[in-house]
mmCIF file of the C-alpha atoms, coordinates in Angstrom:
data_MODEL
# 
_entry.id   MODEL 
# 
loop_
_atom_site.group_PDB 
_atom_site.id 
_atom_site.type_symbol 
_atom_site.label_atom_id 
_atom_site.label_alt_id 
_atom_site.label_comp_id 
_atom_site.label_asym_id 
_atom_site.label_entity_id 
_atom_site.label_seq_id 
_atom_site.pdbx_PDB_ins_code 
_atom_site.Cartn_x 
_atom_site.Cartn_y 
_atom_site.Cartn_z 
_atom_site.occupancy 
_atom_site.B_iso_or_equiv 
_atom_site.pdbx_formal_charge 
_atom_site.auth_seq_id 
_atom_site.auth_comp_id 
_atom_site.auth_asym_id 
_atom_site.auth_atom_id 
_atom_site.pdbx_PDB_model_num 
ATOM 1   C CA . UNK A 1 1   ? -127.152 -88.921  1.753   1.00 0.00 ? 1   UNK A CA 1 
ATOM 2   C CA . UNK A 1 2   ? -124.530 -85.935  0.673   1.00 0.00 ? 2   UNK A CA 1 
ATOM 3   C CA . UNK A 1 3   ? -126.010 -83.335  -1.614  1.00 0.00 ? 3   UNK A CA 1 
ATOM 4   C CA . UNK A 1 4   ? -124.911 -83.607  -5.003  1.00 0.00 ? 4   UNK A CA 1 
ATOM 5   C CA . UNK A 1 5   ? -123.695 -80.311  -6.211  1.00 0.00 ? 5   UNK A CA 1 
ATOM 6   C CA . UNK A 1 6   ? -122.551 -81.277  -9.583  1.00 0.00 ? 6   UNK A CA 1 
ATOM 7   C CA . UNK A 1 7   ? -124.805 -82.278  -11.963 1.00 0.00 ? 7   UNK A CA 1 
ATOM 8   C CA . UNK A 1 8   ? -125.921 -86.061  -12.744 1.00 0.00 ? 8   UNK A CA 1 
ATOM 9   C CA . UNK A 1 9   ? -125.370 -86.280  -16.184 1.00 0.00 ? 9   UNK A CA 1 
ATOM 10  C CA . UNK A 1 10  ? -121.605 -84.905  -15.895 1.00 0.00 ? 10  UNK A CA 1 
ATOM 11  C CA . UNK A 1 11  ? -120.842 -87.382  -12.943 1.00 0.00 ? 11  UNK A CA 1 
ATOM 12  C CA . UNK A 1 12  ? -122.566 -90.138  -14.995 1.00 0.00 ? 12  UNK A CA 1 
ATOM 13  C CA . UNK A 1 13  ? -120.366 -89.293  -18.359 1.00 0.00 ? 13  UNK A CA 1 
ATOM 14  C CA . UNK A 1 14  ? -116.985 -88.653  -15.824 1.00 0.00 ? 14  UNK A CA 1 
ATOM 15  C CA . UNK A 1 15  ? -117.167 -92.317  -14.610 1.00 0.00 ? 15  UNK A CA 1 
ATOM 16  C CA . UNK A 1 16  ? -118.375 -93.626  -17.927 1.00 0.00 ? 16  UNK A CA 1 
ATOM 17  C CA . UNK A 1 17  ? -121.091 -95.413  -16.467 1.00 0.00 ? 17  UNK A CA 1 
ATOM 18  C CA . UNK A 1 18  ? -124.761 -94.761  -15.385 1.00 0.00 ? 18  UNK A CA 1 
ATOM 19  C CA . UNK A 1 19  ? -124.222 -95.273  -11.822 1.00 0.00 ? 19  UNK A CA 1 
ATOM 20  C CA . UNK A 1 20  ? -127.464 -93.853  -10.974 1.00 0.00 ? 20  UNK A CA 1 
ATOM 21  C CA . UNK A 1 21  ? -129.893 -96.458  -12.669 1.00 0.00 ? 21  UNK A CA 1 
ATOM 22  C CA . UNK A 1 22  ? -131.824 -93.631  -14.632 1.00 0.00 ? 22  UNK A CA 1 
ATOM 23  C CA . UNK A 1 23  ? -132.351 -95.065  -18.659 1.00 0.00 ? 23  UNK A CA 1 
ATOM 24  C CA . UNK A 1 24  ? -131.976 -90.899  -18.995 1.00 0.00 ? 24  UNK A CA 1 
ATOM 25  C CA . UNK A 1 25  ? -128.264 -91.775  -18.190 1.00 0.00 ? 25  UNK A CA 1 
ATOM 26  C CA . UNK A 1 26  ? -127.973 -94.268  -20.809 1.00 0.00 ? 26  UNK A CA 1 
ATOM 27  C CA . UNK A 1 27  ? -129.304 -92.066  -23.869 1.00 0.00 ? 27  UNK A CA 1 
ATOM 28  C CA . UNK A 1 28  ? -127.053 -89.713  -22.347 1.00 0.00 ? 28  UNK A CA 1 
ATOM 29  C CA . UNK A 1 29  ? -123.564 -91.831  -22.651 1.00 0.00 ? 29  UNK A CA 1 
ATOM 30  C CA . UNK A 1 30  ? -124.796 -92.702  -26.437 1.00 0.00 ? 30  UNK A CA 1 
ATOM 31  C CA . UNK A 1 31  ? -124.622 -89.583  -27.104 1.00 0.00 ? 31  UNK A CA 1 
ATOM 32  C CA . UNK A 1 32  ? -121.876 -88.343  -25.296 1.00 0.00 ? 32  UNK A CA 1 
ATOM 33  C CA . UNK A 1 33  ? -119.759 -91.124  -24.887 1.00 0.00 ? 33  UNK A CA 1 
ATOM 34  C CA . UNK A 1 34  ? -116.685 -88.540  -23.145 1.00 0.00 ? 34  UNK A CA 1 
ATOM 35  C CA . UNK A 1 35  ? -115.695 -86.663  -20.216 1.00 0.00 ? 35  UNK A CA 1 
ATOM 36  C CA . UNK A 1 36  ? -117.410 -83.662  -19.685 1.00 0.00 ? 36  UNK A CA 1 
ATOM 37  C CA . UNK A 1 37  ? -115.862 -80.123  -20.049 1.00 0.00 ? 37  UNK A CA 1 
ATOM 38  C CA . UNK A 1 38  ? -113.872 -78.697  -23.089 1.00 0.00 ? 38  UNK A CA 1 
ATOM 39  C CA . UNK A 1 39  ? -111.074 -81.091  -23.310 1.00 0.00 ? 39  UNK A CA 1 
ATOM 40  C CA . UNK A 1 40  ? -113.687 -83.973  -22.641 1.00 0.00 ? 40  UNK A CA 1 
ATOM 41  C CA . UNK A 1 41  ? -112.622 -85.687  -25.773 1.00 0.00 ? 41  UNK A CA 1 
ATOM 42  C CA . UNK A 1 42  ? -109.185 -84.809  -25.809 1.00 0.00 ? 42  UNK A CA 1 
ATOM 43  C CA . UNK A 1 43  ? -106.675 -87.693  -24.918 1.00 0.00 ? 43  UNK A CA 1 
ATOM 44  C CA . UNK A 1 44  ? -105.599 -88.273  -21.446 1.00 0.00 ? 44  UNK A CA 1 
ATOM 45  C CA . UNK A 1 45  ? -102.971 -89.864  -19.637 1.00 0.00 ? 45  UNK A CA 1 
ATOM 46  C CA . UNK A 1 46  ? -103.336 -93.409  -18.746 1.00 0.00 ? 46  UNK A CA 1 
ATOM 47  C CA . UNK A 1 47  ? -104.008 -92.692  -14.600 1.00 0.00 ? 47  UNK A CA 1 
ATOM 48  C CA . UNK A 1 48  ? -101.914 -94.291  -11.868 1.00 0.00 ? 48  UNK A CA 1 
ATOM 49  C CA . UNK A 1 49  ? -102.705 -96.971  -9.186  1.00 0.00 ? 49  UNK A CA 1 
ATOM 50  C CA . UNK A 1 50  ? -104.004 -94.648  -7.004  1.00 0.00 ? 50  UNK A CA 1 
ATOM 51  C CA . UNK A 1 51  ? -106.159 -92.298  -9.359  1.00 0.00 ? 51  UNK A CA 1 
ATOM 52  C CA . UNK A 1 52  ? -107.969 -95.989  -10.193 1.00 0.00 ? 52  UNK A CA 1 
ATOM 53  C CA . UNK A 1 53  ? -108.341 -96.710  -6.887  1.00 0.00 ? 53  UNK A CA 1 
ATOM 54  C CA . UNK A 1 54  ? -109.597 -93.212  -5.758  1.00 0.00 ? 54  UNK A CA 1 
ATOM 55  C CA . UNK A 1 55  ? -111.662 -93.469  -8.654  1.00 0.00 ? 55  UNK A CA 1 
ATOM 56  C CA . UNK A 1 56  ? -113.462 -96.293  -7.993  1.00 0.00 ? 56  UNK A CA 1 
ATOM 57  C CA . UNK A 1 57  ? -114.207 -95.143  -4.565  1.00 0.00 ? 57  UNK A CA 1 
ATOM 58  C CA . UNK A 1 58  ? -115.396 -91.919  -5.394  1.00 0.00 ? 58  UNK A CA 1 
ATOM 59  C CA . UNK A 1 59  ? -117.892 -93.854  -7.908  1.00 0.00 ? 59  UNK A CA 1 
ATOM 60  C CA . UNK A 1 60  ? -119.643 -95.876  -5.020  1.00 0.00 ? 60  UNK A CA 1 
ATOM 61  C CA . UNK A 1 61  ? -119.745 -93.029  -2.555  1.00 0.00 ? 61  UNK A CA 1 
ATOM 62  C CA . UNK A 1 62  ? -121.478 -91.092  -5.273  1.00 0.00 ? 62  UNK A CA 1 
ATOM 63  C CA . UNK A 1 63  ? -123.519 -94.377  -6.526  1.00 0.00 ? 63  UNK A CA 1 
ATOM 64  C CA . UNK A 1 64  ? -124.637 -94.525  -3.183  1.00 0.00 ? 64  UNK A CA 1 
ATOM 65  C CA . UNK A 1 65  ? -125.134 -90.995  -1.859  1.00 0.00 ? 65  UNK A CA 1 
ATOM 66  C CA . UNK A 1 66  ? -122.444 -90.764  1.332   1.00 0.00 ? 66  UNK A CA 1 
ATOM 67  C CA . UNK A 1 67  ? -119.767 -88.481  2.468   1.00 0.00 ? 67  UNK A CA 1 
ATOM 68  C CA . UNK A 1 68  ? -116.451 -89.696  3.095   1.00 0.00 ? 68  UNK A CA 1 
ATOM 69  C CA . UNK A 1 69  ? -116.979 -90.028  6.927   1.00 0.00 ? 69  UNK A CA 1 
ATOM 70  C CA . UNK A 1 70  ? -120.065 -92.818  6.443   1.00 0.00 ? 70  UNK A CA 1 
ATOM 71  C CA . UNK A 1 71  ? -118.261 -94.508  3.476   1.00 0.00 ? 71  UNK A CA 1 
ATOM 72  C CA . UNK A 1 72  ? -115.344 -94.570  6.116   1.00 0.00 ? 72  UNK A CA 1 
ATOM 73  C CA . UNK A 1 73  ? -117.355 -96.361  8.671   1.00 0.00 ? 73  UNK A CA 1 
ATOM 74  C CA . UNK A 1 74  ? -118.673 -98.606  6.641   1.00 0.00 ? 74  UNK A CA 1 
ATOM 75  C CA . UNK A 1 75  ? -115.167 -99.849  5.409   1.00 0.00 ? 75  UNK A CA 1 
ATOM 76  C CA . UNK A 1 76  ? -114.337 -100.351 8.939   1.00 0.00 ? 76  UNK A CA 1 
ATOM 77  C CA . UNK A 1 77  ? -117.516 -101.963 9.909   1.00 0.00 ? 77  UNK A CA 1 
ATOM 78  C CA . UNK A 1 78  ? -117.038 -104.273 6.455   1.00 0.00 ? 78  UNK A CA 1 
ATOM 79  C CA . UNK A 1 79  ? -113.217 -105.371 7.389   1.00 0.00 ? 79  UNK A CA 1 
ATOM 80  C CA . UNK A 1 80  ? -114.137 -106.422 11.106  1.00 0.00 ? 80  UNK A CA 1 
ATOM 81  C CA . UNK A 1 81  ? -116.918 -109.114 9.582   1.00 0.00 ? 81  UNK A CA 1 
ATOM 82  C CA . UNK A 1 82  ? -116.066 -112.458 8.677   1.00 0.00 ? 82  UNK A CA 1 
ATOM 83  C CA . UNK A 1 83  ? -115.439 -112.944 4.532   1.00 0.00 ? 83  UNK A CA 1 
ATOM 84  C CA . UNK A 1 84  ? -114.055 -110.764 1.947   1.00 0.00 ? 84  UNK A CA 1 
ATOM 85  C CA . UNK A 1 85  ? -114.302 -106.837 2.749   1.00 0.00 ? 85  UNK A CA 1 
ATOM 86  C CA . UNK A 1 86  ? -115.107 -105.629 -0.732  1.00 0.00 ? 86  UNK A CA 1 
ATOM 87  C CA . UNK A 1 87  ? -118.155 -107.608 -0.992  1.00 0.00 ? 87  UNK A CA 1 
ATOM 88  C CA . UNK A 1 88  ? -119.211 -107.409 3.001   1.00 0.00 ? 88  UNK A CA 1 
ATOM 89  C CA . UNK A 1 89  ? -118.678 -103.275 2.034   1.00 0.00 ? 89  UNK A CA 1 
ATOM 90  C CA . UNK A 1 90  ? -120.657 -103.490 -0.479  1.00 0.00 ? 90  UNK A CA 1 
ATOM 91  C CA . UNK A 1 91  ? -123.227 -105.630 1.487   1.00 0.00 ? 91  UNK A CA 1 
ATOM 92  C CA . UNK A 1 92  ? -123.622 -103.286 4.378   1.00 0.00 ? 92  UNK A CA 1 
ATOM 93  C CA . UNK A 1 93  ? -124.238 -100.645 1.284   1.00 0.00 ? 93  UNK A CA 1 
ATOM 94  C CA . UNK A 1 94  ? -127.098 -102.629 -0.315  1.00 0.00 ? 94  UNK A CA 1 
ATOM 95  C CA . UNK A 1 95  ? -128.636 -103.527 3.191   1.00 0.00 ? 95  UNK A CA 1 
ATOM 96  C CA . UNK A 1 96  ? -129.197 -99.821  3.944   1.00 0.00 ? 96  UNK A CA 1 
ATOM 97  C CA . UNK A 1 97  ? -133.131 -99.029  4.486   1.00 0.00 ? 97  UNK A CA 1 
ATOM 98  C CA . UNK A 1 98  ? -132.493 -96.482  1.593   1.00 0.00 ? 98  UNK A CA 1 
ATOM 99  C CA . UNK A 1 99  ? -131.278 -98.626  -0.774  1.00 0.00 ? 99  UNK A CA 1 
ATOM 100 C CA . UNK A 1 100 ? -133.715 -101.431 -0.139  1.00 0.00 ? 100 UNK A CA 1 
ATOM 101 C CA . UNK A 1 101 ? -136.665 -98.865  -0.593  1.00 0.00 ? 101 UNK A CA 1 
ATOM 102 C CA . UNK A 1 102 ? -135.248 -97.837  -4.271  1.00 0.00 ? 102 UNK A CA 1 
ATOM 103 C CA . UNK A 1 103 ? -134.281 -101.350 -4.987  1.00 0.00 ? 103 UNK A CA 1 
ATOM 104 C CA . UNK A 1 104 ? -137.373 -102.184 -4.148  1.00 0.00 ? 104 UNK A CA 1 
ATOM 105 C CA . UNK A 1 105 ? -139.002 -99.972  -6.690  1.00 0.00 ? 105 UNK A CA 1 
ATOM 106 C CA . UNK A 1 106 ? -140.833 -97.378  -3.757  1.00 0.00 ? 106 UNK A CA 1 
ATOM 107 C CA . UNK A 1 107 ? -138.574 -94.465  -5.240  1.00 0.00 ? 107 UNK A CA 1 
ATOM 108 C CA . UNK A 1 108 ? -137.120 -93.465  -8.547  1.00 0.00 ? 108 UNK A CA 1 
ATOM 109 C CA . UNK A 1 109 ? -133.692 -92.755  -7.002  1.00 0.00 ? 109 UNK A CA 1 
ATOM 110 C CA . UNK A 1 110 ? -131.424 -93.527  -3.991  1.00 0.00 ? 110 UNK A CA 1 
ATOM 111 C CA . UNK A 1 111 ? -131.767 -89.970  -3.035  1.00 0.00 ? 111 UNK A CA 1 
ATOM 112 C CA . UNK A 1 112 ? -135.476 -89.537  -3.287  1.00 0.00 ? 112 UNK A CA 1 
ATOM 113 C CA . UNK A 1 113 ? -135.620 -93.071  -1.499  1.00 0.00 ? 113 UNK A CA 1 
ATOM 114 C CA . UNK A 1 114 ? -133.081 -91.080  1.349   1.00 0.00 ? 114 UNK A CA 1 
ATOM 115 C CA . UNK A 1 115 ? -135.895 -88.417  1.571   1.00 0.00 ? 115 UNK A CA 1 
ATOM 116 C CA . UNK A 1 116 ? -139.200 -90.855  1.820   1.00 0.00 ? 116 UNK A CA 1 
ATOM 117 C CA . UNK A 1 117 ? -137.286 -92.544  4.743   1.00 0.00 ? 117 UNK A CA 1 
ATOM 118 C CA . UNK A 1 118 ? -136.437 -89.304  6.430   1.00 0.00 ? 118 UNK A CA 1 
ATOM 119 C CA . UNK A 1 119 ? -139.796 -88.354  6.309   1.00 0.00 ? 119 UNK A CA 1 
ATOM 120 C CA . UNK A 1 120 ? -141.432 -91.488  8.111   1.00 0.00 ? 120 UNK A CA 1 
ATOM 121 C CA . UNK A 1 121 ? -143.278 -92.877  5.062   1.00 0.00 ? 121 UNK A CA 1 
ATOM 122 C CA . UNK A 1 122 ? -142.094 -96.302  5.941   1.00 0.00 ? 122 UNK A CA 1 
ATOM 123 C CA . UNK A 1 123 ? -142.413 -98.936  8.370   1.00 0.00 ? 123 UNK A CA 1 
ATOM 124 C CA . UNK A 1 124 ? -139.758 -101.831 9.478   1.00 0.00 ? 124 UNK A CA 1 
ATOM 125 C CA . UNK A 1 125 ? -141.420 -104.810 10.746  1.00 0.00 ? 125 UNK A CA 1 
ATOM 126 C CA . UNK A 1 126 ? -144.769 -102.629 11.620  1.00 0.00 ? 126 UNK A CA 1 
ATOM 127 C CA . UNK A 1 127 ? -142.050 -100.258 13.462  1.00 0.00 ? 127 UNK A CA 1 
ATOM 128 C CA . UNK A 1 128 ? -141.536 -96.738  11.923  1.00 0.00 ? 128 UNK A CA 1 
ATOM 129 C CA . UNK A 1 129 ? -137.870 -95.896  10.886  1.00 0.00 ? 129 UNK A CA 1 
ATOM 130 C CA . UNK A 1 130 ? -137.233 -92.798  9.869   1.00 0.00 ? 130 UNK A CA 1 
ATOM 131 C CA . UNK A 1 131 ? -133.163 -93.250  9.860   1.00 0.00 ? 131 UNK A CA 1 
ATOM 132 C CA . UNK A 1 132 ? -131.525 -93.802  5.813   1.00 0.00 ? 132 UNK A CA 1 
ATOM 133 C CA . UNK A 1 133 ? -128.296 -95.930  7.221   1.00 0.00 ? 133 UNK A CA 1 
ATOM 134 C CA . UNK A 1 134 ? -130.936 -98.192  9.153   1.00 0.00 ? 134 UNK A CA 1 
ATOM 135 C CA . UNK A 1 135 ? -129.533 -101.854 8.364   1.00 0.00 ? 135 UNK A CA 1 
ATOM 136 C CA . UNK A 1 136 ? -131.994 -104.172 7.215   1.00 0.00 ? 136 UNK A CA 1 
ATOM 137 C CA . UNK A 1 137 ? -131.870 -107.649 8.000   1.00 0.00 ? 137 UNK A CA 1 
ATOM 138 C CA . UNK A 1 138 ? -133.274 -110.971 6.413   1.00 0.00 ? 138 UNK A CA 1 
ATOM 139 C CA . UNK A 1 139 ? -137.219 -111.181 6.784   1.00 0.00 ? 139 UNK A CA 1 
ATOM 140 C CA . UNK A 1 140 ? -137.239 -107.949 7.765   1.00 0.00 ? 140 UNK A CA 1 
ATOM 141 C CA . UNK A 1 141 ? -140.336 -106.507 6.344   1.00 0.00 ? 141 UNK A CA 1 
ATOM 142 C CA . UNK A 1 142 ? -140.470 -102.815 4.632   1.00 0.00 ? 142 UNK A CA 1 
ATOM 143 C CA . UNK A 1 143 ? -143.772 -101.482 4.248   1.00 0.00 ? 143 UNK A CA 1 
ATOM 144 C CA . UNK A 1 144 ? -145.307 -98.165  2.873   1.00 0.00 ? 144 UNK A CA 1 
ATOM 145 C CA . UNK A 1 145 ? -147.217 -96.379  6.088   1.00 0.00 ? 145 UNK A CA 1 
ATOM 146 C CA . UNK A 1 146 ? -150.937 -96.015  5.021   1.00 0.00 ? 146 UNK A CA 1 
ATOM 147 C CA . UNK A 1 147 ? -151.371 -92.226  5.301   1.00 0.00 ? 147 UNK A CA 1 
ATOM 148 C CA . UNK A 1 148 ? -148.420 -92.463  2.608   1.00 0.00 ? 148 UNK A CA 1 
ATOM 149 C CA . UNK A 1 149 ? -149.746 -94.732  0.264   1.00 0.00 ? 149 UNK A CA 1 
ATOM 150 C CA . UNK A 1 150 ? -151.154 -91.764  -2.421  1.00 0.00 ? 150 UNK A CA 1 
ATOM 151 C CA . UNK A 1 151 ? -147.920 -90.284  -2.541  1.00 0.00 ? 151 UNK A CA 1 
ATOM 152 C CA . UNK A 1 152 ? -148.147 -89.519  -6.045  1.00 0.00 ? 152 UNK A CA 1 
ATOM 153 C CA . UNK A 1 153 ? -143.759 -89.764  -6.250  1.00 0.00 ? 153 UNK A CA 1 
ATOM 154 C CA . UNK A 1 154 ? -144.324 -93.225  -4.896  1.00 0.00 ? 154 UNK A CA 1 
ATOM 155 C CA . UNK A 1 155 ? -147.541 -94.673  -7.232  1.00 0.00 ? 155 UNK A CA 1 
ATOM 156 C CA . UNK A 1 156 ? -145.530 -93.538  -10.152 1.00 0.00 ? 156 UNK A CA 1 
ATOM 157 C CA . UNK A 1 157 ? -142.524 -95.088  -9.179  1.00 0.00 ? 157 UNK A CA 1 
ATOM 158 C CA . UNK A 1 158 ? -144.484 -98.474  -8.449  1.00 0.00 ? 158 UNK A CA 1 
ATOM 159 C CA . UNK A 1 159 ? -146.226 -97.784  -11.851 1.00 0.00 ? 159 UNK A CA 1 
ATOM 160 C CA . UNK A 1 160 ? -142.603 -98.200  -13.719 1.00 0.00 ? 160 UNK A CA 1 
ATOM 161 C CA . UNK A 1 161 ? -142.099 -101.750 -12.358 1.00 0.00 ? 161 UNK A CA 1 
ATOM 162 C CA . UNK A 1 162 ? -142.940 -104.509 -15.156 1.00 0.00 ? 162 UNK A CA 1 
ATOM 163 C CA . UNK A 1 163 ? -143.436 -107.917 -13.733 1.00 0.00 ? 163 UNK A CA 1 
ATOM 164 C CA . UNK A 1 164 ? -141.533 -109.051 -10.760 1.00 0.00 ? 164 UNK A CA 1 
ATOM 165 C CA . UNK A 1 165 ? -138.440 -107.577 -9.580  1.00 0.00 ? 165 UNK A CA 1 
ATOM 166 C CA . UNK A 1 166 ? -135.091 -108.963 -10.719 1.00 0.00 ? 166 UNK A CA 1 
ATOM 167 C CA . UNK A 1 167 ? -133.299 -109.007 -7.599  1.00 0.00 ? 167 UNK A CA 1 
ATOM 168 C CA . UNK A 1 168 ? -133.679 -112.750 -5.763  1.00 0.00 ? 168 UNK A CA 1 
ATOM 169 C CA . UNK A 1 169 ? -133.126 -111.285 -2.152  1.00 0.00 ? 169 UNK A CA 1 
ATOM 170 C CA . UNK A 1 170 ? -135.936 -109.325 -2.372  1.00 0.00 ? 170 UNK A CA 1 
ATOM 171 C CA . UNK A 1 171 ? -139.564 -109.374 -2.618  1.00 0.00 ? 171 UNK A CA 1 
ATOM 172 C CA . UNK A 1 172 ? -142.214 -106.574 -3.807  1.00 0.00 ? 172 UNK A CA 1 
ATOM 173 C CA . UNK A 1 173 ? -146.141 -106.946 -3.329  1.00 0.00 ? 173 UNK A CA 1 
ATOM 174 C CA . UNK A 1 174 ? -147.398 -103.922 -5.666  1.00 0.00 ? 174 UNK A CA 1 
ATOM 175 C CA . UNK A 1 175 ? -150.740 -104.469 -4.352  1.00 0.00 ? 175 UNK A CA 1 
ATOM 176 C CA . UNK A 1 176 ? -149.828 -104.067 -0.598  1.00 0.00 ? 176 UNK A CA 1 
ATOM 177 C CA . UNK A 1 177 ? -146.841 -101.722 -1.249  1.00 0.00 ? 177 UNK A CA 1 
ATOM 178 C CA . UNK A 1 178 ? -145.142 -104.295 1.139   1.00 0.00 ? 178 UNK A CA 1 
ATOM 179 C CA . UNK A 1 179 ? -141.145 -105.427 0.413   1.00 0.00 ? 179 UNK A CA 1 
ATOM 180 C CA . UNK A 1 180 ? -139.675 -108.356 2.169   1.00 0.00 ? 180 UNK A CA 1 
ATOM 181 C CA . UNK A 1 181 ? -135.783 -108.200 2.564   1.00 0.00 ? 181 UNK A CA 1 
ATOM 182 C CA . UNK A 1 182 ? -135.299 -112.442 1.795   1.00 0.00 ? 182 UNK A CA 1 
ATOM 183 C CA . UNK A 1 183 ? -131.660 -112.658 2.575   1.00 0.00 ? 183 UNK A CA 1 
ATOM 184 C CA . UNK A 1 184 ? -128.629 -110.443 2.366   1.00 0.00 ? 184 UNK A CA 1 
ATOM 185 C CA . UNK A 1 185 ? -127.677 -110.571 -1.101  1.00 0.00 ? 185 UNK A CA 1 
ATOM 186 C CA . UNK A 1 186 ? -124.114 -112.549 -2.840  1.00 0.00 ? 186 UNK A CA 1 
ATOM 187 C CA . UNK A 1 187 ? -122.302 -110.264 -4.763  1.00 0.00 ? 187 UNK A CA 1 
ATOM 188 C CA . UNK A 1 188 ? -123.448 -112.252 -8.120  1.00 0.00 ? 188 UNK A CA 1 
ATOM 189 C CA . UNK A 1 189 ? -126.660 -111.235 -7.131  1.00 0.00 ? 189 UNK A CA 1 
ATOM 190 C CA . UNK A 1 190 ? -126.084 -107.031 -6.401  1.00 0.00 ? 190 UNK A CA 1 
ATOM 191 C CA . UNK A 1 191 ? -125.530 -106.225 -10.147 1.00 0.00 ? 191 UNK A CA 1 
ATOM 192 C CA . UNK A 1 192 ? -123.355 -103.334 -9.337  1.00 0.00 ? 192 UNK A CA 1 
ATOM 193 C CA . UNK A 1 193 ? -120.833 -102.572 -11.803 1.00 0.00 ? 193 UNK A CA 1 
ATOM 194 C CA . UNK A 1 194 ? -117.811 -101.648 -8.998  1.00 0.00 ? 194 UNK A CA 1 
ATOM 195 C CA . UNK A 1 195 ? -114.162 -103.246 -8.251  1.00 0.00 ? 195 UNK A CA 1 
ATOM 196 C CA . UNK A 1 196 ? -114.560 -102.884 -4.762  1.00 0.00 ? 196 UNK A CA 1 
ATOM 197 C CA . UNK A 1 197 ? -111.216 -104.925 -4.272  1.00 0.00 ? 197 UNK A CA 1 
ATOM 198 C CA . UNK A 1 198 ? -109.276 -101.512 -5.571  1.00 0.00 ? 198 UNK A CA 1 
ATOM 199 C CA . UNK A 1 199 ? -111.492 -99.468  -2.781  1.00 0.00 ? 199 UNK A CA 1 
ATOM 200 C CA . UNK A 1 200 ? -109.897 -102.406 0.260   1.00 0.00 ? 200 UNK A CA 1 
ATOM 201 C CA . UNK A 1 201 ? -106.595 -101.773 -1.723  1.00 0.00 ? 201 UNK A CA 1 
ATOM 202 C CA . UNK A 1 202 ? -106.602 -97.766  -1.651  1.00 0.00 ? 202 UNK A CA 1 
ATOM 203 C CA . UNK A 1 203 ? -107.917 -98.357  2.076   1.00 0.00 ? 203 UNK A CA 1 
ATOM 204 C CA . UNK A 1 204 ? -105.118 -100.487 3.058   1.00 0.00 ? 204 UNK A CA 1 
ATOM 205 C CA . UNK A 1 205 ? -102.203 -98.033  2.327   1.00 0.00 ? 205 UNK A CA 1 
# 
């Protein structure tokens, strides 16, 4: 996942959105509800095509922690699959081990969740995998490794969860710190806020 050198709460208030999930993010945009910077609330000219397009791109590379050359492959790997691109994009995004350990509550943020898997605190179907990008696939099995279970970033992530998760395509037992990846989700089901059909569109130029 690329290192964000700009700070959260400026990228959050540029795209007008809390792309990073954090309810920090949202008291933030109430408050600030305008660019960042000293013309932040100054009027600005309605962008063309392309600066929507870029845009939107930049937002789910940033959403989802890549650099240009992954997001790139992952386009790529989206149009050869059968279906629409923007959602099998966004798809091969949600599937990544990563993202299915924050979705699944084991981390607070994608990027933490990027660090917890580089470190080997998880296993795949009893099989450690220590690679982010790692696609996971339906019944696949994510599980916290027992020597990690008393990480104290990972009990107080778990200890933010209320109820069951929201997300139908997957499953969480607290108890166990055990996920189960049910199916590969539909894009009704995702709940990201993203026109991925202007990121096929900027890509097809």
């Amino acid at each position: 996942m690329a290192k964000l050198r700009t700070p959260r709460g400026k990228l959050v208030r540029k795209f007008g959105e809390n792309i990073f999930g954090n309810a920090k993010y949202d008291r933030l945009l109430n408050r600030k509800p305008y660019r960042p910077g000293q013309h932040g609330q100054a009027r600005r000219r309605r962008p063309s095509n392309y600066g929507v397009q870029l845009h939107e791109k930049q937002k789910i590379k940033i959403m989802y922690g890549l650099l240009e050359k992954q997001f790139r492959a992952s386009f790529a790997k989206a149009e050869k699959m059968k279906g629409e691109t923007g959602t099998n994009l966004l798809q091969l995004l949600e599937r990544r081990l990563d993202n299915v350990v924050y979705r699944l509550g084991f981390s607070s943020t994608r990027s933490q969740a990027r660090q917890l898997v580089n470190h080997a605190h998880f296993l795949v179907n009893n099989t450690k995998v220590n690679i982010p990008s790692y696609l996971v696939n339906p019944g696949d099995k994510i599980k916290v490794r027992d020597r990690s279970k008393k990480l104290d970033v990972l009990l107080d992530s778990i200890r933010q969860i209320k109820g069951d998760l929201d997300l139908p395509w997957l499953e969480l037992d607290k108890a166990k710190l055990t996920g189960t990846f049910i199916d590969v989700p539909t894009r009704e089901d995702m709940g990201v806020i993203a026109n991925e059909q202007l990121i096929v569109e900027l890509y097809s130029k």
